[in-house]
SEMI-404379 format. One line per 5 residues: their letters; for each residue x, y, z of C-alpha. Coordinates in nm, 4 decimals. Example, Ala and Ser with C-alpha at 12.3 -4.5 7.8 and 13.67 -1.06 7.14 Angstrom:
2
AS = 1.2300:-0.4500:0.7800 | 1.3670:-0.1060:0.7140
***
This chain:
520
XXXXX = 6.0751:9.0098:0.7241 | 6.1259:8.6865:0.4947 | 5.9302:8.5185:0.7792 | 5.6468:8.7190:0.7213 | 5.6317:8.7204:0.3220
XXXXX = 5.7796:8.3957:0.2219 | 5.5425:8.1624:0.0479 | 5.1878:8.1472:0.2141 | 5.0640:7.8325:-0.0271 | 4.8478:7.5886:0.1827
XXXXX = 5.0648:7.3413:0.3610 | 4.7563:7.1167:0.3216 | 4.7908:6.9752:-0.0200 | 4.4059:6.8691:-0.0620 | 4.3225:7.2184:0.0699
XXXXX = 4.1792:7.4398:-0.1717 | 4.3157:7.8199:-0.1521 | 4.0809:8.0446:-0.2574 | 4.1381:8.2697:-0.5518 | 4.1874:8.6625:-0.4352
XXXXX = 4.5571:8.6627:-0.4116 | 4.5272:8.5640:-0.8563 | 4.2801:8.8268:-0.8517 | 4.4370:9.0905:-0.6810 | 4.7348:8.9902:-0.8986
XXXXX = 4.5468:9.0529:-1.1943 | 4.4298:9.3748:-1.0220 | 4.8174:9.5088:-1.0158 | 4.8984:9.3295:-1.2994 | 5.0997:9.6592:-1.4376
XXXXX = 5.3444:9.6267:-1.1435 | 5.6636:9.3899:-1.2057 | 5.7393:9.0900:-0.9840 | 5.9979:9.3403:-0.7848 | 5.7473:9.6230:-0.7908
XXXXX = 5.4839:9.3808:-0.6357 | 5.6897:9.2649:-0.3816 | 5.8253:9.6839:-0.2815 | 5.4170:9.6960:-0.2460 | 5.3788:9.4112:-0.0323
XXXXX = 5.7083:9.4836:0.1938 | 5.5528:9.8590:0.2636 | 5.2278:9.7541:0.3382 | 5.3597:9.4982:0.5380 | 5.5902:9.7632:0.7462
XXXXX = 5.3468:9.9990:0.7402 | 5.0763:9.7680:0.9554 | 5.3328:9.6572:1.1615 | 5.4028:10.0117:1.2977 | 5.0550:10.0780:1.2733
XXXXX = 5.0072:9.8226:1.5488 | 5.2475:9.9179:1.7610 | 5.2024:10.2788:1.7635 | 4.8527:10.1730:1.8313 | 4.9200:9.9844:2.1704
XXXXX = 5.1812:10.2659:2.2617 | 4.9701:10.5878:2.1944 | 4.8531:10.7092:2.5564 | 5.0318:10.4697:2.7754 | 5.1294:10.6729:3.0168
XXXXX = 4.7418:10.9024:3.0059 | 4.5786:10.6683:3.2249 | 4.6338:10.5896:3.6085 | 4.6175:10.2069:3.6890 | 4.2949:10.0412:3.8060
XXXXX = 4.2044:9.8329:4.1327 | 4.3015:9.4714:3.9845 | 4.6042:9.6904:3.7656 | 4.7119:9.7887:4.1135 | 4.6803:9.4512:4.2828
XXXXX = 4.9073:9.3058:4.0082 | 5.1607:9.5409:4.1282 | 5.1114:9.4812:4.4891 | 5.2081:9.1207:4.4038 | 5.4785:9.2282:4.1754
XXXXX = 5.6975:9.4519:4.4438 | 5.6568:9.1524:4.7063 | 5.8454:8.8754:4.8192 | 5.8637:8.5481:4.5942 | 5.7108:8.4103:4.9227
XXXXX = 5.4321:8.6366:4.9421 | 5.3487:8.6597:4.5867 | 5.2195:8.3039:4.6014 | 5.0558:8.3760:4.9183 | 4.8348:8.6608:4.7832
XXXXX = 4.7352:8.5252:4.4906 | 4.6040:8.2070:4.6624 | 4.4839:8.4389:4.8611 | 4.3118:8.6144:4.5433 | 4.1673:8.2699:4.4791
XXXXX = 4.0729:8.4001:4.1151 | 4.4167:8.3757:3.8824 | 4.7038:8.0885:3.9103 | 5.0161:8.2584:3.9537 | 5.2544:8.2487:3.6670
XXXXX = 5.1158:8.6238:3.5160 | 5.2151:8.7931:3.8615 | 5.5343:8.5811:3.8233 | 5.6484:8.6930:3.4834 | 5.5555:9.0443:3.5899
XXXXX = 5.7796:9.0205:3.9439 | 6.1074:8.9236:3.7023 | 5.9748:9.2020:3.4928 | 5.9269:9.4866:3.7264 | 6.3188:9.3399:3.8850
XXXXX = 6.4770:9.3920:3.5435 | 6.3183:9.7188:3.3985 | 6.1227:9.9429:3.7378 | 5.8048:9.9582:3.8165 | 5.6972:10.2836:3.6831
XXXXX = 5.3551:10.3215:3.5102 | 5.4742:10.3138:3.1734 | 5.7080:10.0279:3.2242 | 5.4593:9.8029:3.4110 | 5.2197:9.8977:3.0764
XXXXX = 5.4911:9.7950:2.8518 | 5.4991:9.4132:3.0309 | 5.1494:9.3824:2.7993 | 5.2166:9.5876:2.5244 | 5.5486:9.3377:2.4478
XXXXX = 5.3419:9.0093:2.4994 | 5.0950:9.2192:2.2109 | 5.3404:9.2686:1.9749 | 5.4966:8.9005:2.0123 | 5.1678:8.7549:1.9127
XXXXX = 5.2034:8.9043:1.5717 | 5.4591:8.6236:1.4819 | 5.2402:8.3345:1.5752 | 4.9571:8.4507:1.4273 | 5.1086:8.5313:1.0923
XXXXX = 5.2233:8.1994:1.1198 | 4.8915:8.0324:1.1745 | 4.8010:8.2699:0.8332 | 5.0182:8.0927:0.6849 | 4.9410:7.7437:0.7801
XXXXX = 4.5628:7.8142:0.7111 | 4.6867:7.8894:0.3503 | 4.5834:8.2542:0.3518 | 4.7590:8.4683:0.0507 | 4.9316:8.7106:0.1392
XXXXX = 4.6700:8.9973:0.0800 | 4.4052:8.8612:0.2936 | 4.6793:8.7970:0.5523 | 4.7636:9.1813:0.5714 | 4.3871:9.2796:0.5734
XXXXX = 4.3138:9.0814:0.8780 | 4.6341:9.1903:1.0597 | 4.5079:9.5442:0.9714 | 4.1950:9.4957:1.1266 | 4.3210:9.3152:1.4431
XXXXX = 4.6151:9.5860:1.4660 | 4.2840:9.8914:1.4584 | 4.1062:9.6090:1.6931 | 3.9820:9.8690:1.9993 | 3.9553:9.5441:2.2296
XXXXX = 4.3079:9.4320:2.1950 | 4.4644:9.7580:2.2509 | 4.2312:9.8142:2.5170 | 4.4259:9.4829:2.7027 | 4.7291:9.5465:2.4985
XXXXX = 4.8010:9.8498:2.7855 | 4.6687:9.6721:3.0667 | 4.8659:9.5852:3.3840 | 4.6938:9.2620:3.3735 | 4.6870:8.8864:3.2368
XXXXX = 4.4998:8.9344:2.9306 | 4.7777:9.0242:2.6707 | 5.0080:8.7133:2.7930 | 4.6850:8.4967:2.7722 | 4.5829:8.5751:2.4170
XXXXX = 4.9689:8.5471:2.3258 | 4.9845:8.2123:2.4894 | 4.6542:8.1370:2.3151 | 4.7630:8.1895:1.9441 | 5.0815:8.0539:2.0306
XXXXX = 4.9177:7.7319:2.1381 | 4.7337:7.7198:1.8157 | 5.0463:7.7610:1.6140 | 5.2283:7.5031:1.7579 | 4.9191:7.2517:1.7442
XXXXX = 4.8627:7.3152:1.3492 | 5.2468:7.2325:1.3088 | 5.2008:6.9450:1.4969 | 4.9226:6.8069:1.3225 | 5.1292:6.8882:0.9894
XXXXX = 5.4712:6.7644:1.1343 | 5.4351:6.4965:1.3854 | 5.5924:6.4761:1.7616 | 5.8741:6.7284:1.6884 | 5.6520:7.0397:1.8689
XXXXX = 5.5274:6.7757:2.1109 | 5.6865:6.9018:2.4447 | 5.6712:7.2551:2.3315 | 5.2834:7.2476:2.3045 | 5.2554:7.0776:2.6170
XXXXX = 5.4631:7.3111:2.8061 | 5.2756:7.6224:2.6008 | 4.9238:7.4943:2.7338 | 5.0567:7.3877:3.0744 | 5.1224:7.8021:3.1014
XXXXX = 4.8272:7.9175:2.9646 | 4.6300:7.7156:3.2082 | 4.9080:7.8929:3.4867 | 4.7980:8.2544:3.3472 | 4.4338:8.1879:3.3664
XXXXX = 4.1673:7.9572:3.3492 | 4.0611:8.0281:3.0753 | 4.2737:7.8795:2.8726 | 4.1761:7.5492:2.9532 | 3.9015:7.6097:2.6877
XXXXX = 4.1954:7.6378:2.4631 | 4.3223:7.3114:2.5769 | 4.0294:7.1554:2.5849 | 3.9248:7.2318:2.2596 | 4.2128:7.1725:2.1029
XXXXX = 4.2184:6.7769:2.2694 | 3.8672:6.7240:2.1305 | 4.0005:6.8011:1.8111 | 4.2795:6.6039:1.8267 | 4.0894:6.3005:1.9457
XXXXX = 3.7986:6.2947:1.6568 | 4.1184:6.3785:1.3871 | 4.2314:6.0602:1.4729 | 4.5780:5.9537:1.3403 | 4.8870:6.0031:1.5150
XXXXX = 4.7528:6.2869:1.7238 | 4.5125:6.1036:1.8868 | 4.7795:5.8691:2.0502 | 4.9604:6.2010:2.1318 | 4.6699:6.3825:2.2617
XXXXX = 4.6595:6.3193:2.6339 | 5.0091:6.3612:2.6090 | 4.9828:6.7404:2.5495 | 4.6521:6.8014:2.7338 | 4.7186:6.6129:3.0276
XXXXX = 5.0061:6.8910:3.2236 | 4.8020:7.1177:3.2058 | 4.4967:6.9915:3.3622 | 4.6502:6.8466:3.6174 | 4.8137:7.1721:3.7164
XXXXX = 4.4563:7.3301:3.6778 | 4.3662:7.0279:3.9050 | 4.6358:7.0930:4.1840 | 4.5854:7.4532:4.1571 | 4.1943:7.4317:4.2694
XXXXX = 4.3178:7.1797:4.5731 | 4.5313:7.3756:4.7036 | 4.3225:7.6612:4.6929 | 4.0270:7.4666:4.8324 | 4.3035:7.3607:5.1203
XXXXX = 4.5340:7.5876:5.1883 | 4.3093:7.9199:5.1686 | 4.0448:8.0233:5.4048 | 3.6741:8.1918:5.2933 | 3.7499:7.9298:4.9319
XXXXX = 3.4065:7.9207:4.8321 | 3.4102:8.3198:4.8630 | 3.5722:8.2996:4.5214 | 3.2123:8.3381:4.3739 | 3.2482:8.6814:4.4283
XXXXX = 3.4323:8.7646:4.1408 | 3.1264:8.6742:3.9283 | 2.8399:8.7220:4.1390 | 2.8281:9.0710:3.9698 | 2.7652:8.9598:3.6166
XXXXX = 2.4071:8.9570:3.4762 | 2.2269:8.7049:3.2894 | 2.3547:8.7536:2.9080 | 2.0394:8.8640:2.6794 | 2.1009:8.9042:2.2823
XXXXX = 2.1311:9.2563:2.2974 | 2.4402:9.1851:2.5574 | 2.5486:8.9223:2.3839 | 2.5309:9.1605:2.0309 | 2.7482:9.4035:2.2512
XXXXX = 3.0141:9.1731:2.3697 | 3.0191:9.0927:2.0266 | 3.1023:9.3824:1.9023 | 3.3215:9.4546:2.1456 | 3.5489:9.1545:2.1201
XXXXX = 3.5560:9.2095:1.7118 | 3.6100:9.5965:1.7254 | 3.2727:9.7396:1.6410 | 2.9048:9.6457:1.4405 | 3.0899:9.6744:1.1173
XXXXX = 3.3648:9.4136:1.1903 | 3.1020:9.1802:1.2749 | 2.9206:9.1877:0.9727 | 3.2801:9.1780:0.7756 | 3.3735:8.8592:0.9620
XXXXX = 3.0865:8.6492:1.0540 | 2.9207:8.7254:0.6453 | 3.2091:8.4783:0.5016 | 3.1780:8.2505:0.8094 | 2.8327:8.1968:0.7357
XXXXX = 2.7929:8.1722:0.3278 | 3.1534:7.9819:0.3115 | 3.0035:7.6099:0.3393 | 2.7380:7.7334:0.0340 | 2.8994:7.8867:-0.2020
XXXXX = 3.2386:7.6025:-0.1460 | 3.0637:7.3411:-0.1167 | 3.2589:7.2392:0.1640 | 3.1948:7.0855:0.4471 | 3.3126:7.1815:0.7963
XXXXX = 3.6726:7.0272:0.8687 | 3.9800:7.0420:0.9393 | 4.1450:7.3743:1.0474 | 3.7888:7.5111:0.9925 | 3.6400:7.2845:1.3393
XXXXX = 3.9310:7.3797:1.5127 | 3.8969:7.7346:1.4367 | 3.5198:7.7373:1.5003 | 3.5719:7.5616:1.8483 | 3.8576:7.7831:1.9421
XXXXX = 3.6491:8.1151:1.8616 | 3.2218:8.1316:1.7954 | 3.1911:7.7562:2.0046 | 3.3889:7.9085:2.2585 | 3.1718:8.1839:2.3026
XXXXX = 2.9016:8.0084:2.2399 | 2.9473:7.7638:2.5598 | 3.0094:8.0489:2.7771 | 2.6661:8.2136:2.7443 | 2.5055:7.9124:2.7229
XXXXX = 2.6792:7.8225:3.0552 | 2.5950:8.1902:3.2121 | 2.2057:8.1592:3.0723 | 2.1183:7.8310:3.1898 | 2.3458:7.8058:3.4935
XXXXX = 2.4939:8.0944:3.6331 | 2.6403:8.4014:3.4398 | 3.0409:8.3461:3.4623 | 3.0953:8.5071:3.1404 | 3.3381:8.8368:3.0897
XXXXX = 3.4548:9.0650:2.8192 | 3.8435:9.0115:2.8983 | 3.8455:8.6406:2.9540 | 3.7070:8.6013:2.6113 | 3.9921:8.7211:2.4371
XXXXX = 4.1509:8.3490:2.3339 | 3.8427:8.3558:2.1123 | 3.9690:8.7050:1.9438 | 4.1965:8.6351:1.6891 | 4.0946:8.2644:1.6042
XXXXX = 3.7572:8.4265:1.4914 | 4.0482:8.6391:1.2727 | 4.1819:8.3212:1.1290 | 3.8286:8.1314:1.0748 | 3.7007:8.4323:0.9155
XXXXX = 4.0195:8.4446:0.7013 | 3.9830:8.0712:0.5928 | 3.6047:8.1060:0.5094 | 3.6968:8.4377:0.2901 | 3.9772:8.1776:0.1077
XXXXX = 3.7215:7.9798:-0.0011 | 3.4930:8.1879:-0.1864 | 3.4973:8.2211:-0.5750 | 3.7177:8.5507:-0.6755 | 3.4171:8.8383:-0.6801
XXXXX = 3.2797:8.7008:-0.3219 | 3.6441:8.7097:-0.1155 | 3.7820:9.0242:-0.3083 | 3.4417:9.1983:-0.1699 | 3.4911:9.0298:0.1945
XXXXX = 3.8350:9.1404:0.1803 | 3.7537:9.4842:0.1129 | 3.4866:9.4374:0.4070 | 3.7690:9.3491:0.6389 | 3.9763:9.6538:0.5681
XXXXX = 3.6610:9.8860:0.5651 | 3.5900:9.7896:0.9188 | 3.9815:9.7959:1.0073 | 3.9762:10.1874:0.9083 | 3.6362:10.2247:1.1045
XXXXX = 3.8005:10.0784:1.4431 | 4.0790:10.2985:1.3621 | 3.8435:10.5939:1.3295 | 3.7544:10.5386:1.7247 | 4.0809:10.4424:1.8358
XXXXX = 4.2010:10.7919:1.7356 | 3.8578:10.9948:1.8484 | 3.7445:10.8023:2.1598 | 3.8974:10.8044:2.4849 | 3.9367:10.4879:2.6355
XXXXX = 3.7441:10.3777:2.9803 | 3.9580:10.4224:3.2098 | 4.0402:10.7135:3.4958 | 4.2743:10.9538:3.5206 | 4.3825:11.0270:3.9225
XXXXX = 4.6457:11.2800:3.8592 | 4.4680:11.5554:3.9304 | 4.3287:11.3840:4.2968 | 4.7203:11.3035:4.3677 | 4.8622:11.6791:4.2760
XXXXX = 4.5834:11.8228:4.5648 | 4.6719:11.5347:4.8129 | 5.0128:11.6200:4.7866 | 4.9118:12.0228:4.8348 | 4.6551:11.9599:5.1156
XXXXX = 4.8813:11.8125:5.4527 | 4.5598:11.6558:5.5642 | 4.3868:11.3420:5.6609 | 4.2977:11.1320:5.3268 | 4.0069:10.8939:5.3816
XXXXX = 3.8637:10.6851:5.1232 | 3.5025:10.5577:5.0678 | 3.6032:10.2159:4.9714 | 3.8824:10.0089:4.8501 | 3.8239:10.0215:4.4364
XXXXX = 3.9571:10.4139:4.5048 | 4.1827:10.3561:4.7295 | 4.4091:10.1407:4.5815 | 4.4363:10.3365:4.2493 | 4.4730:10.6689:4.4478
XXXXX = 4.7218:10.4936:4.6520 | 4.9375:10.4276:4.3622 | 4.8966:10.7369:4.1783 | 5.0305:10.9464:4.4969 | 5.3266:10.7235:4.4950
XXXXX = 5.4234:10.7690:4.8497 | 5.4566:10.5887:5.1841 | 5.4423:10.8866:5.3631 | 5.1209:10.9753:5.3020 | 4.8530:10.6837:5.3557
XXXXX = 4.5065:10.6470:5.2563 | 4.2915:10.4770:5.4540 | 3.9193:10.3554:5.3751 | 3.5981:10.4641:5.5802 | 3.4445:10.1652:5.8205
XXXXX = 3.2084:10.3981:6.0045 | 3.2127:10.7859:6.1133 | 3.0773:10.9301:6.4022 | 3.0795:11.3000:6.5594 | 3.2870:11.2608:6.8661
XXXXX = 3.3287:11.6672:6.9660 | 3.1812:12.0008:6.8262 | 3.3973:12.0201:6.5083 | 3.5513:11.6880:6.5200 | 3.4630:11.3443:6.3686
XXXXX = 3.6315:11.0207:6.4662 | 3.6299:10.7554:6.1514 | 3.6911:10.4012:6.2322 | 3.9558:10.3561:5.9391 | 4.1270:10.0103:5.7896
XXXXX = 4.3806:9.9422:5.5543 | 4.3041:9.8697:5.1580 | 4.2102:9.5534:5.0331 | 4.3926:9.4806:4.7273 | 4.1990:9.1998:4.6678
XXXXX = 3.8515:8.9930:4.6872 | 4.0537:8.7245:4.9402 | 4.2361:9.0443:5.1314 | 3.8619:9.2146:5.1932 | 3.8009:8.8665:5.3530
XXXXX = 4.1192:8.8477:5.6162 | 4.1108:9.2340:5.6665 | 3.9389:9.2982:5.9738 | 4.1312:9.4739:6.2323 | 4.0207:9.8677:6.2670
XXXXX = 4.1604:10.1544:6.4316 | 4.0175:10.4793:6.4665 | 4.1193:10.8485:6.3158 | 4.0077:11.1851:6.4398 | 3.9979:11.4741:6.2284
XXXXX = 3.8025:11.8382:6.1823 | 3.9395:11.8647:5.8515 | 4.0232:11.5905:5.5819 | 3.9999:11.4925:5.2156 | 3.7230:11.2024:5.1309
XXXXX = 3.7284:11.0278:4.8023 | 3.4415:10.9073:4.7052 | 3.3567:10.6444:4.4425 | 2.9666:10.7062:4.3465 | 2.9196:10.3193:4.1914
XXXXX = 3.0836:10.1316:4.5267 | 3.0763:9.7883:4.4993 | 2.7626:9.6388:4.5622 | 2.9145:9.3346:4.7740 | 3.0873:9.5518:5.0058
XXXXX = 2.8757:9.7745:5.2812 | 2.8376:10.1501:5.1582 | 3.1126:10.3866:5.1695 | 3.0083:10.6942:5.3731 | 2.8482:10.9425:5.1177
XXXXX = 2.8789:11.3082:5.1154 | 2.5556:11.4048:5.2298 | 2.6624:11.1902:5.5373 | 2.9282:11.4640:5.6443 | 2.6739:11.7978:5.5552
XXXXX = 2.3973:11.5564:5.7750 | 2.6761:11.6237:6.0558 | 2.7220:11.9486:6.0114 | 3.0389:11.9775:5.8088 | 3.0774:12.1837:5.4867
XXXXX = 3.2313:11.9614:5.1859 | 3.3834:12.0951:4.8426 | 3.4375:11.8880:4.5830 | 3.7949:11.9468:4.4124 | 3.8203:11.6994:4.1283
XXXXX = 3.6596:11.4032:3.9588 | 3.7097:11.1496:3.7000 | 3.5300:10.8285:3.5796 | 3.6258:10.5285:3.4478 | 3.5502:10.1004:3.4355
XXXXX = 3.1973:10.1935:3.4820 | 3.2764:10.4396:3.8429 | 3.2512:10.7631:3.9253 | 3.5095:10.8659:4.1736 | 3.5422:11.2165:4.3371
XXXXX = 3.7426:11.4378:4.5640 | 3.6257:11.6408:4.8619 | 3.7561:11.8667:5.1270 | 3.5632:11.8628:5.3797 | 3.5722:12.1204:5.7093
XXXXX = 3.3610:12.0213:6.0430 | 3.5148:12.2616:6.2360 | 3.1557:12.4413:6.3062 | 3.0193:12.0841:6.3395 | 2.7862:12.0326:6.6138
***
């Protein structure tokens, strides 16, 4: 706890620290020195729980999703074919599905145990971030306010629970910046540290190499000591980045089929952009609280953009920036989830613009900040979050001994996983045909767990059945040919009940018995 509430005074001697934490102090100027402190401990305890109840509360409500699935595909295998199927993937370097293999070893693979993997790498941020308050010379009062708002933040707890690589990315990510503002401070001691930090973020995703990259521009037009040390810590990690797109491009077949994974993605427009936006910051309100100081900070200071303040505005609104810039002029690549390295340097630039301002100006930003904190938390507690819920699908396949056939592969791998079973298999639809009055024979294949697997799956065998259960996902993908619909089986003369539904990541997915035993 001393970590946390030990002196936060700018490390930067020719830094000026704005003056809310005086103010405030004058604010609670009845309380003694001890008194103050009592405060400060609780509210400091109390936010801390706050955040992790947060990225606890309905861990186990949710089923896993199709790429939450695939990550545990990869997870149960063999070291050897991990690292086949996720070259195979072509989308994410391996060292997430890695981590999460010597997780799942050590602790199980049951649902709330595989959610727990990114719920710990959520909570572990916490100490490089504070840290980063602290080396930005944020008093202790503004500190809490922004961990209180990035604790409510709906995003982060959104990726906080997923089976993914988001949580370990935007851990790695703050981390990274931690260790690179205690370089500049400290000199080479942190050195190899850094370097291995961003050589792993680059390993989790590619992403990160916005981190790194950002971070060497900043440490080449610094200048000083860091500039001779700059390649140094930049250099590992794009050169695994390098090696990991050869032997992709050599080792893998269908390579340039990796387009896929973005081909979906419209053309950003500033009503998308204003909803990623939002998104990313935890609602309309947060923006305003954040990006106000940002923006009147260099007017009302008088003080001109450097330092930790470039760094911080590459690492969070020039990040963004380039990425729908990229996606507008060249082709849309941008996405919600990889965008959360931005997250909580926009936290810490917002924090250092709000330090800057004359006493009435931060106190009232400060105040904004915790406003909008209590507003996220408002829909974290009210609003459901997007995902689906295949429990009730799996209780009726395990009632119903029959055939279970799947329109496509984004609800069959969930529904796989939820029934938890090798005995019972799900299969997805190819093509269905009446063979004999009452009978239909489906050309079946096994689920693709991923883009690459869809590629090298193309063996078939065939499945004949008068009665069955079909589930059906309404929004199939567009890439992939059209799952057999519904109103396919009543065009053949079969009767079909639906038994259950539930929606979620934008899909529709429902259950259906269906009888063709007066088929035709």
């Amino acid at each position: 706890m001393q970590f946390f509430l030990k002196s936060t005074e700018a490390s930067d001697p020719t830094r000026r620290v704005g003056p809310l934490g005086p103010g405030l102090d004058v604010r609670l100027r009845g309380l003694s020195a001890r008194q103050h402190r009592i405060l400060l401990h609780g509210a400091l305890i109390g936010i801390l729980a706050l955040y992790v109840l947060l990225r606890l509360w309905r861990l186990h409500a949710y089923s896993l999703w199709y790429d939450e699935v695939f990550s545990v595909l990869v997870a149960r295998s063999s070291w050897k074919e991990l690292f086949w199927q996720v070259l195979l993937d072509r989308v994410h370097p391996p060292l997430f599905y890695a981590l999460l293999k010597l997780w799942v070893g050590a602790f199980g693979d049951g649902l709330g145990t595989l959610r727990l993997f990114s719920v710990f790498f959520s909570t572990v941020a916490i100490v490089p971030l504070w840290s980063c308050m602290k080396r930005i010379g944020l008093f202790r009062q503004l500190s809490l306010a922004l961990l209180l708002a990035i604790a409510c933040n709906p995003f982060l707890i959104f990726y906080s629970q997923e089976v993914r690589m988001y949580a370990l990315l935007g851990f790695l990510s703050i981390l990274s910046v931690d260790l690179y503002l205690k370089q500049e401070e400290n000199g080479s001691s942190r050195s190899p540290l850094l370097a291995l930090v961003n050589l792993s973020l680059v390993l989790v995703h590619v992403a990160g190499a916005a981190v790194v990259g950002f971070e060497f521009l900043h440490s080449m037009l610094t200048g000083g000591k860091l500039r001779s040390r700059a390649l140094q810590l930049a250099l590992p990690a794009f050169g695994a980045l390098l090696l990991w797109f050869i032997a992709i491009r050599l080792l893998v077949p269908h390579a340039s089929a990796v387009a896929h994974n973005v081909s979906w993605i419209p053309r950003p427009t500033v009503m998308i952009e204003w909803k990623v936006l939002t998104h990313l910051l935890g609602g309309q309100m947060a923006v305003l609280a954040l990006n106000f100081p940002i923006v009147i900070a260099p007017w009302l200071s008088h003080s001109p953009l450097k330092g930790y303040t470039r760094l911080l505005l590459s690492l969070s609104i020039a990040t963004i920036g380039v990425v729908f810039a990229f996606s507008l002029i060249i082709r849309p690549v941008w996405q919600e989830r990889y965008l959360i390295i931005s997250v909580l340097p926009y936290y810490l630039l917002a924090g250092e613009s709000i330090g800057k301002l004359p006493r009435k100006w931060s106190f009232a930003c400060a105040i904004g900040v915790v406003i909008a904190a209590m507003l996220s938390l408002e829909y974290d507690l009210t609003h459901l979050s997007d995902r689906p819920k295949f429990g009730a699908f799996s209780a009726i396949c395990h009632d119903l001994a029959q055939p279970l056939i799947a329109s496509d592969d984004i609800v069959a791998a969930p529904l796989s996983f939820a029934l938890n079973s090798n005995a019972r298999a799900v299969e997805v639809v190819k093509s269905v045909s009446l063979s004999a009055p009452g009978e239909l024979n489906f050309r079946v294949r096994d689920i693709a767990y991923s883009v690459g697997q869809r590629d090298s799956i193309d063996s078939a065998h065939s499945v004949h059945a008068r009665e069955f259960l079909y589930a059906y996902d309404a929004a199939s993908d567009v890439e992939l040919a059209r799952g057999v619909s519904p109103s396919d089986f009543q065009a053949l003369g079969c009767r079909i009940q639906q038994l259950a539904e539930t929606r979620g990541q934008g899909h529709h997915f429902a259950l259906f018995h269906v009888s063709c035993l007066t088929a035709k």
